[in-house]
VMD Tcl script that builds the backbone (N, CA, C; Angstrom):
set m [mol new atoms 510]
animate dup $m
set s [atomselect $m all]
$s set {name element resname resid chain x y z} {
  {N N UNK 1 A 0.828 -1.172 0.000}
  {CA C UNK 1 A 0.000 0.000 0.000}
  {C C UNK 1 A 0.886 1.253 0.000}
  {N N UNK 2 A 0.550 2.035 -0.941}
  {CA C UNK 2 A 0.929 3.526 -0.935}
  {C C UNK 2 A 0.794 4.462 -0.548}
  {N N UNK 3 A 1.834 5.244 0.507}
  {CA C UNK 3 A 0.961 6.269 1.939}
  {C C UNK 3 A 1.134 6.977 0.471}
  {N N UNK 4 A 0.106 8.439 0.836}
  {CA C UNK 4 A 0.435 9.717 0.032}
  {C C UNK 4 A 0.735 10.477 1.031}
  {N N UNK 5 A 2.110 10.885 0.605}
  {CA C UNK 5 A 2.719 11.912 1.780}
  {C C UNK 5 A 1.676 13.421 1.386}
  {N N UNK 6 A 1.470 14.351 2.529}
  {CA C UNK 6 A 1.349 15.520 2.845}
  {C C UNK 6 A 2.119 16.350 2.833}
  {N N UNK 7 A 1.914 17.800 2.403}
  {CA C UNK 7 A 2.775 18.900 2.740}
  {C C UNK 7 A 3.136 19.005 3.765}
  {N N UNK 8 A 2.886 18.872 4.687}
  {CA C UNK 8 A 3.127 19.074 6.364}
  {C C UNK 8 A 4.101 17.979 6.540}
  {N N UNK 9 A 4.027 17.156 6.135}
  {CA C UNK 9 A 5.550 16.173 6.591}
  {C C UNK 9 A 6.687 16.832 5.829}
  {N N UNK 10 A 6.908 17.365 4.698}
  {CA C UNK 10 A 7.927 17.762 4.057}
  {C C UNK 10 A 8.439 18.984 4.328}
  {N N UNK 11 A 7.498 20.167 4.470}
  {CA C UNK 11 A 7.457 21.534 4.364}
  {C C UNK 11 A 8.300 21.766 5.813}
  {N N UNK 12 A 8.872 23.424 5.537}
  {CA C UNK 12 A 10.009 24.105 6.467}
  {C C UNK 12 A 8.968 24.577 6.671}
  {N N UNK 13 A 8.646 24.660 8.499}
  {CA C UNK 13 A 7.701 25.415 9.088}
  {C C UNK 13 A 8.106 26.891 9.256}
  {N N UNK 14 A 7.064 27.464 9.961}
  {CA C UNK 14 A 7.310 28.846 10.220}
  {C C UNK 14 A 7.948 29.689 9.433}
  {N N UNK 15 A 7.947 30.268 7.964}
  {CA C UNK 15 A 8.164 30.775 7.149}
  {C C UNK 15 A 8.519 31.910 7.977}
  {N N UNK 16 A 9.410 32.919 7.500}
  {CA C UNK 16 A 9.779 34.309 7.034}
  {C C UNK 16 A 9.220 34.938 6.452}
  {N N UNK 17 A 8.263 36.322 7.273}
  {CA C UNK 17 A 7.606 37.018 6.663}
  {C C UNK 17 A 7.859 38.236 7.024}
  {N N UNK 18 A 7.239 39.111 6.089}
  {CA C UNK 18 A 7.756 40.267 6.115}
  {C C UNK 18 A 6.840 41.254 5.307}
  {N N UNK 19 A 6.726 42.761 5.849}
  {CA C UNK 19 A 5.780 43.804 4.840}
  {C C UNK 19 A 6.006 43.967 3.836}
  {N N UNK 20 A 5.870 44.063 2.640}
  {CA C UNK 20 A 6.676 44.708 1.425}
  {C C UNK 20 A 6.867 46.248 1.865}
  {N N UNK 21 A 6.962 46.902 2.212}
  {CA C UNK 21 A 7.805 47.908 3.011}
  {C C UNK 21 A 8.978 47.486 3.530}
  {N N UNK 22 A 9.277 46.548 4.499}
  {CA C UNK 22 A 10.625 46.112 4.275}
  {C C UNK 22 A 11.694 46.258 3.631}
  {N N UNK 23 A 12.734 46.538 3.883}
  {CA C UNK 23 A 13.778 46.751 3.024}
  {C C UNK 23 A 14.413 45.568 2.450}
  {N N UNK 24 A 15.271 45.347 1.444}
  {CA C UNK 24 A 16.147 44.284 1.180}
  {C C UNK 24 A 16.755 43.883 2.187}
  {N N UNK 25 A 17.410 44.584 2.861}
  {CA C UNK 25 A 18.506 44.235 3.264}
  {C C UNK 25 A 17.757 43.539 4.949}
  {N N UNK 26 A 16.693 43.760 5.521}
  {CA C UNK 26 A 15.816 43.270 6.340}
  {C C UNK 26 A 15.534 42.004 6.197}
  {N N UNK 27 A 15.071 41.722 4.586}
  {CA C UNK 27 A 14.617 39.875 4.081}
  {C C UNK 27 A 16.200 39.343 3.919}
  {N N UNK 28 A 17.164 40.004 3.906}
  {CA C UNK 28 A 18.252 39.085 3.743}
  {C C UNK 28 A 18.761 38.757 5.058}
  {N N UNK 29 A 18.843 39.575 5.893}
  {CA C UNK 29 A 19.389 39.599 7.570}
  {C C UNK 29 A 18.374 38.145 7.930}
  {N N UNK 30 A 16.831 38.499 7.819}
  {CA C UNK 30 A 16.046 37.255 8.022}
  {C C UNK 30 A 16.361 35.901 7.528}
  {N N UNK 31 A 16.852 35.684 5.967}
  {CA C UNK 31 A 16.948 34.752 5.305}
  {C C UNK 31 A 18.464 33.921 5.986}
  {N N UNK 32 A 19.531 34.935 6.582}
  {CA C UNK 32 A 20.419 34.453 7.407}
  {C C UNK 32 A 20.049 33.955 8.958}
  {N N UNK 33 A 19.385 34.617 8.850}
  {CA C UNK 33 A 19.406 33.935 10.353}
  {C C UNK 33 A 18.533 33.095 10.753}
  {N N UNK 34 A 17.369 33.000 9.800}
  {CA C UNK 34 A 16.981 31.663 9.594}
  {C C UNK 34 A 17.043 30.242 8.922}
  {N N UNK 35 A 18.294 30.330 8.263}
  {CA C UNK 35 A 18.933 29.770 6.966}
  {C C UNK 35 A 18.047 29.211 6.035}
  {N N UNK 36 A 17.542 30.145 5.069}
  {CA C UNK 36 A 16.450 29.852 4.116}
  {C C UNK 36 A 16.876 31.101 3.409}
  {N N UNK 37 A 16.218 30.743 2.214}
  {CA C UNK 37 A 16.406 31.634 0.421}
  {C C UNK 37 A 15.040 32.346 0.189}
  {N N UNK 38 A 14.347 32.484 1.383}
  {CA C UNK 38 A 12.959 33.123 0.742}
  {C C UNK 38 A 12.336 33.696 2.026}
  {N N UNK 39 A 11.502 34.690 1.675}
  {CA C UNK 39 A 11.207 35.272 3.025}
  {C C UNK 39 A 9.713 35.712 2.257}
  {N N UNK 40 A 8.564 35.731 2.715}
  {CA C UNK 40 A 7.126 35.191 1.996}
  {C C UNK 40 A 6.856 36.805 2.224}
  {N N UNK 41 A 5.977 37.933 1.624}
  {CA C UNK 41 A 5.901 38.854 1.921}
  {C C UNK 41 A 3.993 38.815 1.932}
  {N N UNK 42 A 3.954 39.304 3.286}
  {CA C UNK 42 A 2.617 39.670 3.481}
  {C C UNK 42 A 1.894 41.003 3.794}
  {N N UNK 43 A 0.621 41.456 2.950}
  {CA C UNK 43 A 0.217 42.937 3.012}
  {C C UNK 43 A -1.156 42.562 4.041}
  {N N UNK 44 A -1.386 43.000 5.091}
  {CA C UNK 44 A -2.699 42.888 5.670}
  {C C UNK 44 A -2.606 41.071 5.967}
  {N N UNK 45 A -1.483 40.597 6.524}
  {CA C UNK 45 A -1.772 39.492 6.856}
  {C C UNK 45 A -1.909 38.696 5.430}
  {N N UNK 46 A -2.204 39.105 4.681}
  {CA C UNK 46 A -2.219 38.231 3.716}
  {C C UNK 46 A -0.909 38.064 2.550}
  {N N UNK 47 A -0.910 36.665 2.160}
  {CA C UNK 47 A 0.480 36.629 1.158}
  {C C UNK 47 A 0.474 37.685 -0.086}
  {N N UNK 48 A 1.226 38.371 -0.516}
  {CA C UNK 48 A 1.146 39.307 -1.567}
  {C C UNK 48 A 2.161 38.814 -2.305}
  {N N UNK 49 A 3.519 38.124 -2.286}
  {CA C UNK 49 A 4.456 37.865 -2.938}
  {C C UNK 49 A 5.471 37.198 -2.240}
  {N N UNK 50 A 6.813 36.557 -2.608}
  {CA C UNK 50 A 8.053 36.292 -2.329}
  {C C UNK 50 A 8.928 36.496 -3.542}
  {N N UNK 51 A 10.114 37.031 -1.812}
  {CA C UNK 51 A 11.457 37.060 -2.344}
  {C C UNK 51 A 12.231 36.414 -1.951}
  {N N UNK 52 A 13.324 35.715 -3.304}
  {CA C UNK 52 A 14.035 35.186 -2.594}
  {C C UNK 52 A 15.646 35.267 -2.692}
  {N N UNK 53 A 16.453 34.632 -2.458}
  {CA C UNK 53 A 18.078 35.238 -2.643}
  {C C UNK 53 A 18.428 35.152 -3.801}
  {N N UNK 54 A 17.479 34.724 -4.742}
  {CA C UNK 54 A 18.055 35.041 -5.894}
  {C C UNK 54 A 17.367 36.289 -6.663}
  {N N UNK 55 A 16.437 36.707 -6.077}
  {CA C UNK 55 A 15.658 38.317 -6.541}
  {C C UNK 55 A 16.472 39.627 -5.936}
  {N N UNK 56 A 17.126 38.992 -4.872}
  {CA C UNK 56 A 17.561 40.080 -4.426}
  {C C UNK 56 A 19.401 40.054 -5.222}
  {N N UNK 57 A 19.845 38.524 -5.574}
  {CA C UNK 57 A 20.952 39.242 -6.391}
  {C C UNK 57 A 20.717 39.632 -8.016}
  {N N UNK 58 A 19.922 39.220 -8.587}
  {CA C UNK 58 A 19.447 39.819 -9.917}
  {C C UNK 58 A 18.151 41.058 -9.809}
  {N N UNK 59 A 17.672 41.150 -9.537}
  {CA C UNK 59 A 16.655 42.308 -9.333}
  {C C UNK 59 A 17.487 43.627 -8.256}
  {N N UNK 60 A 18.710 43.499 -7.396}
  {CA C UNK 60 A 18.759 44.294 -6.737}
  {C C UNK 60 A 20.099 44.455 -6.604}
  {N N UNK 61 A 21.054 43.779 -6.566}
  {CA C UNK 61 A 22.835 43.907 -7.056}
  {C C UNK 61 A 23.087 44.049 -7.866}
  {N N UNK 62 A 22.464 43.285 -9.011}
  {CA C UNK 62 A 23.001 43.228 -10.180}
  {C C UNK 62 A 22.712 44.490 -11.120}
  {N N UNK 63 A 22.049 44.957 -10.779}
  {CA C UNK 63 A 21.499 46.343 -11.163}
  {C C UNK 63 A 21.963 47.687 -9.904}
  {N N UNK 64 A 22.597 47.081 -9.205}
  {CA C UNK 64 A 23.538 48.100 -8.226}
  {C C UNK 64 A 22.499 48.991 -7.673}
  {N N UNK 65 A 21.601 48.397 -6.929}
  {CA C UNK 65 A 20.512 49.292 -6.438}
  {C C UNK 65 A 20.930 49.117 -4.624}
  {N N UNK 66 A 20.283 49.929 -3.792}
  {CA C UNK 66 A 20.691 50.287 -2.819}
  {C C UNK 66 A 19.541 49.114 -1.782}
  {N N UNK 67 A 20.402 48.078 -0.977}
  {CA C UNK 67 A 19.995 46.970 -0.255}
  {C C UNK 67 A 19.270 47.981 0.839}
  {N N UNK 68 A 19.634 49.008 1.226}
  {CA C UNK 68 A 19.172 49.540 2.441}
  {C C UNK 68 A 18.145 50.769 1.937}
  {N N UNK 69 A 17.812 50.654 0.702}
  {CA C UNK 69 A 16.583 51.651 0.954}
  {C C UNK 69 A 15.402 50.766 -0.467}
  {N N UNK 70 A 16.288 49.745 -0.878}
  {CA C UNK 70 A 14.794 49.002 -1.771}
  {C C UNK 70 A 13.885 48.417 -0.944}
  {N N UNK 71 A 12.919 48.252 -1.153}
  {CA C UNK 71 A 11.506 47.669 -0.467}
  {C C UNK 71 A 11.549 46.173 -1.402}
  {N N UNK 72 A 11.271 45.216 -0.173}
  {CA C UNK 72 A 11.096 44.306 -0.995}
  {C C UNK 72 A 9.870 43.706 -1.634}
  {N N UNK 73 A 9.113 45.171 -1.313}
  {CA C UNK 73 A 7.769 45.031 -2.409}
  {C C UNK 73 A 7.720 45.486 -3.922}
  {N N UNK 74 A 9.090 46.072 -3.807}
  {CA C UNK 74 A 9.611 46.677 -5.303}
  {C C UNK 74 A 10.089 44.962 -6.074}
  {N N UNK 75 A 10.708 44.378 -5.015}
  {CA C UNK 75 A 11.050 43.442 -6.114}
  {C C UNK 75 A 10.516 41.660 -6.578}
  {N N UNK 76 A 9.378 41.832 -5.182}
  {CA C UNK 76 A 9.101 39.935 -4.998}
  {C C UNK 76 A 8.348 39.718 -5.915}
  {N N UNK 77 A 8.209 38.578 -6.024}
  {CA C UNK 77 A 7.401 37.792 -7.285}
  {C C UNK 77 A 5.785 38.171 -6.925}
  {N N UNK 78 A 5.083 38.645 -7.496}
  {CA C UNK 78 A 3.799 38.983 -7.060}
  {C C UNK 78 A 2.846 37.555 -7.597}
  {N N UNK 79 A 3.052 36.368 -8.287}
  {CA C UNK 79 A 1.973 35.982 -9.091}
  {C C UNK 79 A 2.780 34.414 -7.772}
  {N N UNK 80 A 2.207 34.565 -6.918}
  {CA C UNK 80 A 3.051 33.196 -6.402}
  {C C UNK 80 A 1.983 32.021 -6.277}
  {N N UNK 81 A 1.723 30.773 -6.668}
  {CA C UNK 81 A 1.272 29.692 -6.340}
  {C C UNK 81 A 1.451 29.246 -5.288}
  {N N UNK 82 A 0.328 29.419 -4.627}
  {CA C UNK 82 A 0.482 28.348 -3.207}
  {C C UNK 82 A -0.377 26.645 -2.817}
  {N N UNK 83 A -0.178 26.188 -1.761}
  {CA C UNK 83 A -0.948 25.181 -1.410}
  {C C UNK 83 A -1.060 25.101 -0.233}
  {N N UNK 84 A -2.116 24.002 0.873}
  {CA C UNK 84 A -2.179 23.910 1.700}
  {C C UNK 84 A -1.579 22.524 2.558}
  {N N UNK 85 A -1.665 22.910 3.700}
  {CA C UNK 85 A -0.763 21.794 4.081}
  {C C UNK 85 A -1.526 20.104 3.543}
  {N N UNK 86 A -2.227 19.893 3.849}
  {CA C UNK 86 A -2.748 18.419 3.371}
  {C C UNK 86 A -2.780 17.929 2.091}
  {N N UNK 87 A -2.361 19.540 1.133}
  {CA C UNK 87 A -2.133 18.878 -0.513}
  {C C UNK 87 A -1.327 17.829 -0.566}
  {N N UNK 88 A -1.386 17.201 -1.371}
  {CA C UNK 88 A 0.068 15.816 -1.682}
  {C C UNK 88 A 0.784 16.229 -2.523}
  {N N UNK 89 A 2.127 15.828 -1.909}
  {CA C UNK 89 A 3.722 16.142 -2.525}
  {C C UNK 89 A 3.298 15.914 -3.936}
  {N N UNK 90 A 2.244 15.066 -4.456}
  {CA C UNK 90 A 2.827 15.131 -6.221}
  {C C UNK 90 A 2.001 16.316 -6.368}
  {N N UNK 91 A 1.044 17.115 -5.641}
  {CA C UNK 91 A 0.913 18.472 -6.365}
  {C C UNK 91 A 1.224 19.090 -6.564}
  {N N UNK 92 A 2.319 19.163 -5.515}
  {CA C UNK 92 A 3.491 20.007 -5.124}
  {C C UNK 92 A 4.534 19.850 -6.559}
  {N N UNK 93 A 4.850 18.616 -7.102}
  {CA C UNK 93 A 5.625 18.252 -7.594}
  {C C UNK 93 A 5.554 18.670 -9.051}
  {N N UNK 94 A 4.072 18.804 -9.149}
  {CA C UNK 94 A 2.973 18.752 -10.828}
  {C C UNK 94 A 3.549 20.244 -10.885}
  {N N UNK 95 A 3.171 21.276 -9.811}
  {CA C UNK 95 A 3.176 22.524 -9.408}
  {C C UNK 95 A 4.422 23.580 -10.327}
  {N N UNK 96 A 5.290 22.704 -9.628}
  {CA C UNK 96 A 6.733 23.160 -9.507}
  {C C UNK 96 A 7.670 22.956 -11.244}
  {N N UNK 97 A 6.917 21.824 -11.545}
  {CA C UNK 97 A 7.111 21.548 -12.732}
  {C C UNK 97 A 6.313 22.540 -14.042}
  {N N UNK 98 A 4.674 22.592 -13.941}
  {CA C UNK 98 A 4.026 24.021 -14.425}
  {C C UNK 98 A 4.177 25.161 -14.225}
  {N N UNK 99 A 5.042 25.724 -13.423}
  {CA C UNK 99 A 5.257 27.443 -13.247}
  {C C UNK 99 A 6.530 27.337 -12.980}
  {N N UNK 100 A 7.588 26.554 -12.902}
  {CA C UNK 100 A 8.902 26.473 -12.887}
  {C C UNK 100 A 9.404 27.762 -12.105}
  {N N UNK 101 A 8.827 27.136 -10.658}
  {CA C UNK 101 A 9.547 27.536 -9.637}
  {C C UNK 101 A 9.781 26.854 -8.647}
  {N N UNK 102 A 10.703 27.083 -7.632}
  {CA C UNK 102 A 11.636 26.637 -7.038}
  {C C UNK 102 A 11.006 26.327 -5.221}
  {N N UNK 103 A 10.346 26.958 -5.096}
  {CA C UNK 103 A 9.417 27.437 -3.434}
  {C C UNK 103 A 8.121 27.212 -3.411}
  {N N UNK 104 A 6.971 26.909 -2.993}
  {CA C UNK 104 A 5.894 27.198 -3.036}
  {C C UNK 104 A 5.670 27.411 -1.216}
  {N N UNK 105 A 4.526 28.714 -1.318}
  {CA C UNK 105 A 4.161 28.805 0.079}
  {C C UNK 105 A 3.223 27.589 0.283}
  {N N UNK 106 A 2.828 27.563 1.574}
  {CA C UNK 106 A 2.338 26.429 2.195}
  {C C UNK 106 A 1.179 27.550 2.834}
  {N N UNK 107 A -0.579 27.362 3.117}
  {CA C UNK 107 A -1.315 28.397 3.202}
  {C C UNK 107 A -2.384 27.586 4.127}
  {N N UNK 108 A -2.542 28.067 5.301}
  {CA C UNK 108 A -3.698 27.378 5.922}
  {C C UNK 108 A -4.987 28.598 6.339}
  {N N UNK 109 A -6.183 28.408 5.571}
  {CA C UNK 109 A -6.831 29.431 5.970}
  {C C UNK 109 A -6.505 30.681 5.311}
  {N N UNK 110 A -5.538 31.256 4.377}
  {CA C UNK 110 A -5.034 32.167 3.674}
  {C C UNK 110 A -3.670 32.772 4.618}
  {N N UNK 111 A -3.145 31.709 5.999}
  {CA C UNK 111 A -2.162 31.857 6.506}
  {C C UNK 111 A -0.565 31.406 6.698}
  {N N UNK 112 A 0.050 32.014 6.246}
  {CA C UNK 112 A 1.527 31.065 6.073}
  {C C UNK 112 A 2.107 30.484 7.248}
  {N N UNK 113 A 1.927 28.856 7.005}
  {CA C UNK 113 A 2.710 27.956 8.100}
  {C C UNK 113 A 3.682 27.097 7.341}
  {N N UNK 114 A 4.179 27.858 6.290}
  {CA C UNK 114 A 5.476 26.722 5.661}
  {C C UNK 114 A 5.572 27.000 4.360}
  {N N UNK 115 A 6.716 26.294 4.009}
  {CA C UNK 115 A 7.124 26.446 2.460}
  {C C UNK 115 A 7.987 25.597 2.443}
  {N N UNK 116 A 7.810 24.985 1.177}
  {CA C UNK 116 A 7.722 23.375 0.526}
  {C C UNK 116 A 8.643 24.053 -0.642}
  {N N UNK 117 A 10.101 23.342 -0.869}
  {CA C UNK 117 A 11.211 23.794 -1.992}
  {C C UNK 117 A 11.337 22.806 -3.018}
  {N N UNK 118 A 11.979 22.719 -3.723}
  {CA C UNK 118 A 12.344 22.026 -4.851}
  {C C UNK 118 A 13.132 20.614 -4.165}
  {N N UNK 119 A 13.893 21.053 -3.481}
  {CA C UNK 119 A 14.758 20.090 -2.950}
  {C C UNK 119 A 14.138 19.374 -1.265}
  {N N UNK 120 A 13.138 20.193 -1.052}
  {CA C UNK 120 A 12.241 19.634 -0.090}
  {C C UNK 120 A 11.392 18.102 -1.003}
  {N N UNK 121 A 10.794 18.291 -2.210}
  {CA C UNK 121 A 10.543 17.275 -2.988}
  {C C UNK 121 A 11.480 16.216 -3.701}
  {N N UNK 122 A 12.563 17.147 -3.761}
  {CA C UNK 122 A 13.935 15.832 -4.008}
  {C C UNK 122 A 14.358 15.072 -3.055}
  {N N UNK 123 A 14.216 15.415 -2.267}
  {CA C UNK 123 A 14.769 14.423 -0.737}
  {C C UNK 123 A 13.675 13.316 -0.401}
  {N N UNK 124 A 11.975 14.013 -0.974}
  {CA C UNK 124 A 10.835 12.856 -0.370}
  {C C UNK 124 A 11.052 12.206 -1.995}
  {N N UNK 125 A 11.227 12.409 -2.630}
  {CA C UNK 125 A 11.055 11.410 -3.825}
  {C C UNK 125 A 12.137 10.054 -3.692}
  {N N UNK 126 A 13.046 10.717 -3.005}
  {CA C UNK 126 A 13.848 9.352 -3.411}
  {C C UNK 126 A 15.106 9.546 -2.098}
  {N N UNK 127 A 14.611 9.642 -0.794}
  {CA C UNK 127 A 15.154 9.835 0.413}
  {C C UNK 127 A 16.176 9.161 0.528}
  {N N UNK 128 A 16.252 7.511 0.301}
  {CA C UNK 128 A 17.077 6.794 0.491}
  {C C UNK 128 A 18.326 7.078 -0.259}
  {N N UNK 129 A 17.852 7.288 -1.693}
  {CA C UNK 129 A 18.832 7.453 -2.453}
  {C C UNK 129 A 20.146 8.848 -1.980}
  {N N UNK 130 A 19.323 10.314 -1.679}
  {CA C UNK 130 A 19.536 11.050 -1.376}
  {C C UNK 130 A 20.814 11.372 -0.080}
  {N N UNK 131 A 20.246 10.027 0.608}
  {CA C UNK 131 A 21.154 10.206 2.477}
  {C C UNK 131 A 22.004 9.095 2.086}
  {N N UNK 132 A 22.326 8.204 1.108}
  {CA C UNK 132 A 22.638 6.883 0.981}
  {C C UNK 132 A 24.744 7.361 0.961}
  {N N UNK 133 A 24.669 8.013 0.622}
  {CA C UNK 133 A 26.086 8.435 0.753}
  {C C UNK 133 A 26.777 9.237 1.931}
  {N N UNK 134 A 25.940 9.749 2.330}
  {CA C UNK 134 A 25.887 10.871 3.656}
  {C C UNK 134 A 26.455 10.338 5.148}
  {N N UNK 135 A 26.404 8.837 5.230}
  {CA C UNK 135 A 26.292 8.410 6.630}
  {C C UNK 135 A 27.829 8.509 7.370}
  {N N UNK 136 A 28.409 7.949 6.175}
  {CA C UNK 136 A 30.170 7.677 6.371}
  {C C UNK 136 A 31.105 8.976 6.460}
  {N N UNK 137 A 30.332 10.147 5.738}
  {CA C UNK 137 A 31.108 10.998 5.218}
  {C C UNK 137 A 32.156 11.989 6.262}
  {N N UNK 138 A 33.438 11.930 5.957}
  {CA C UNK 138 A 34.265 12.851 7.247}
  {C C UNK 138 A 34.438 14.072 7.165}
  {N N UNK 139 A 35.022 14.768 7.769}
  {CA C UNK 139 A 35.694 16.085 6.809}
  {C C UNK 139 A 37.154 16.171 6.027}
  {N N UNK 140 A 37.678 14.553 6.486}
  {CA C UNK 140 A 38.625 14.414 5.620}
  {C C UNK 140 A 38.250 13.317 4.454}
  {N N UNK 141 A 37.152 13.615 4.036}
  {CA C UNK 141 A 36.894 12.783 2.718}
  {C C UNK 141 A 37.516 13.233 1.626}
  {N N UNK 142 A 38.310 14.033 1.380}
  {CA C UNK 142 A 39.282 14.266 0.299}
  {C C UNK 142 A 40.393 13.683 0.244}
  {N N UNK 143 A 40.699 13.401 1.518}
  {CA C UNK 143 A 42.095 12.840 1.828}
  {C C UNK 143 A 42.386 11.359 1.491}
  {N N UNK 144 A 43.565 11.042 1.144}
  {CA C UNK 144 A 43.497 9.504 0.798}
  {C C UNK 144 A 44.815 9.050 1.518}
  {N N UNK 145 A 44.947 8.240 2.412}
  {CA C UNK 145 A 46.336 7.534 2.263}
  {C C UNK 145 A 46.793 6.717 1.240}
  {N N UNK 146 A 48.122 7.192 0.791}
  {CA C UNK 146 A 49.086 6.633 -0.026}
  {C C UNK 146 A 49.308 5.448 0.265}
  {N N UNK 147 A 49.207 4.469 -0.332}
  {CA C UNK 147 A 50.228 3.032 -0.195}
  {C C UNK 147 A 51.080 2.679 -1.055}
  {N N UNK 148 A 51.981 1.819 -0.628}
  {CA C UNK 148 A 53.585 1.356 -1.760}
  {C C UNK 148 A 53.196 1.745 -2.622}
  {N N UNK 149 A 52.270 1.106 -3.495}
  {CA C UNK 149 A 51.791 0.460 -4.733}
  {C C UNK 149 A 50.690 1.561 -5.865}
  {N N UNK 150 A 50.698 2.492 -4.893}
  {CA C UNK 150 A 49.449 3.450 -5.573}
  {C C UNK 150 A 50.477 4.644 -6.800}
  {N N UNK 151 A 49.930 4.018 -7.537}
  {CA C UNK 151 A 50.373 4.428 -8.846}
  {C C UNK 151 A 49.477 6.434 -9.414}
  {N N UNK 152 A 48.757 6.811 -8.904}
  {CA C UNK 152 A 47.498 7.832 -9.313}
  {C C UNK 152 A 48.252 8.835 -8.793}
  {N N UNK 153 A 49.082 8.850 -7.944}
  {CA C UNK 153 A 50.109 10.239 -7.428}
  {C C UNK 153 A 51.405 10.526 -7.472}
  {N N UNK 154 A 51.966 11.315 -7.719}
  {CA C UNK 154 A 52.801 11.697 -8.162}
  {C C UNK 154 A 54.183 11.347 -7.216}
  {N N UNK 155 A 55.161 11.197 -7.377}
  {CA C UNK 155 A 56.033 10.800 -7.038}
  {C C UNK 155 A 56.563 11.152 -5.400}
  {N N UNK 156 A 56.085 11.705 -5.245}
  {CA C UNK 156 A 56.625 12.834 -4.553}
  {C C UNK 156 A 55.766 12.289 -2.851}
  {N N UNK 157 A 54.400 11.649 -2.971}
  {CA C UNK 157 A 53.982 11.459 -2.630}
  {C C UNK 157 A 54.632 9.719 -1.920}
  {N N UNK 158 A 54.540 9.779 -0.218}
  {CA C UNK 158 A 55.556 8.442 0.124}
  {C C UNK 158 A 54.126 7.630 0.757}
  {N N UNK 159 A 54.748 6.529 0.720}
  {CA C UNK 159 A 54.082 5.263 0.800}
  {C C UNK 159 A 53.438 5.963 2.703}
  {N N UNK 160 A 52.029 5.720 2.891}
  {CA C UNK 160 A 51.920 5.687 4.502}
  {C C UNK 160 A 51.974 7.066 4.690}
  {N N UNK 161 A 51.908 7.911 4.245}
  {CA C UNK 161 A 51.189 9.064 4.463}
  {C C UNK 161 A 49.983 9.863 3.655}
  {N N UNK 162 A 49.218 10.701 4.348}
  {CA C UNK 162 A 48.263 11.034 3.398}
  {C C UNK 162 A 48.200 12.492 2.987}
  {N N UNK 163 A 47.919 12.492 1.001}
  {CA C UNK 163 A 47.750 13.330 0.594}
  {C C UNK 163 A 46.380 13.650 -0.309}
  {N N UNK 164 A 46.417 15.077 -0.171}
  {CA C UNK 164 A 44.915 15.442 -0.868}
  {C C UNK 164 A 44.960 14.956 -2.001}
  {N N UNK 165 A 43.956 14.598 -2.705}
  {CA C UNK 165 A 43.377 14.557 -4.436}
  {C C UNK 165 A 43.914 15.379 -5.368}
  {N N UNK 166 A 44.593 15.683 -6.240}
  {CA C UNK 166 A 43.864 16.389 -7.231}
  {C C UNK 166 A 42.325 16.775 -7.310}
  {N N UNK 167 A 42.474 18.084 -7.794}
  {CA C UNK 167 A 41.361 18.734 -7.595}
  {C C UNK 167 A 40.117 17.759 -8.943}
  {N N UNK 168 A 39.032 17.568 -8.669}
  {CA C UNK 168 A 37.930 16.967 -9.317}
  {C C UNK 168 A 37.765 15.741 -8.825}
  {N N UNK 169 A 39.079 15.326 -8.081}
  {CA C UNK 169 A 38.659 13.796 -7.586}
  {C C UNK 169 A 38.476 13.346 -6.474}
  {N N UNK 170 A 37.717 14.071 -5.821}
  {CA C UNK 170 A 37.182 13.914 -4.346}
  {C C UNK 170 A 35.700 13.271 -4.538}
}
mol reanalyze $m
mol bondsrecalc $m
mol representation Tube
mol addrep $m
């Protein structure tokens, strides 16, 4: 039997919100310190748009505009698709694929309790696959010890000690 997962199992709770009065540089301070790429903008309680770290470096650096006095009602996506929490991940999935975007808010009652990413649906599609490399991993996973016989490094390199990769082969 086939559960159908819910938005609410997948989705990052408690979204980042913010007035479109807000400044840029306000949704980015937020987007750090909550470590997330999107900060949901609401007028009267209600969703009006999102921005996310990539609106603010093409809509607002890249055009050398001033982080501390743009509003980030000047620049968020106004036409945003949302869903509610009990939709199922493949709507989410259908969604993301028809308007080719990256976030969708999550809306209960016309209220934001989450947002469901691209890679929030890559991780439930195929979880196992996803963590299947992850378990072992060190911070010296670049590193290799040398033995007698290892032919791939350069000379220089002695039997019983360890040296980094060449770069691409980590």
């Amino acid at each position: 039997m086939t559960v159908t997962r819910k938005l609410r199992d997948i989705m990052s709770p408690a979204p980042a919100c913010l007035a479109p009065t807000e400044t840029v540089l306000a949704a980015a301070q937020a987007m750090k310190e909550r470590g997330v790429g999107t900060v949901l903008v609401l007028t009267d309680g209600q969703l009006s748009g999102l921005v996310t770290d990539r609106d603010i470096t093409v809509r607002v650096l890249a055009e050398n505009r001033d982080p501390q006095t743009t509003l980030i009602g000047e620049i968020c996506s106004n036409e945003v698709a949302a869903l509610g929490p009990d939709d199922n991940v493949d709507q989410a999935a259908r969604l993301v694929r028809e308007r080719v975007v990256r976030r969708i808010p999550v809306l209960q009652d016309g209220i934001p309790v989450g947002v469901v990413s691209i890679g929030d649906l890559t991780l439930e599609k195929d979880e196992s696959a996803a963590l299947s490399g992850a378990q072992a991993a060190s911070p010296d996973s670049c590193l290799t010890t040398v033995s007698g016989d290892d032919q791939a490094f350069p000379p220089l390199a002695r039997a019983g000690t360890t040296t980094a990769r060449p770069p691409g082969m980590c």
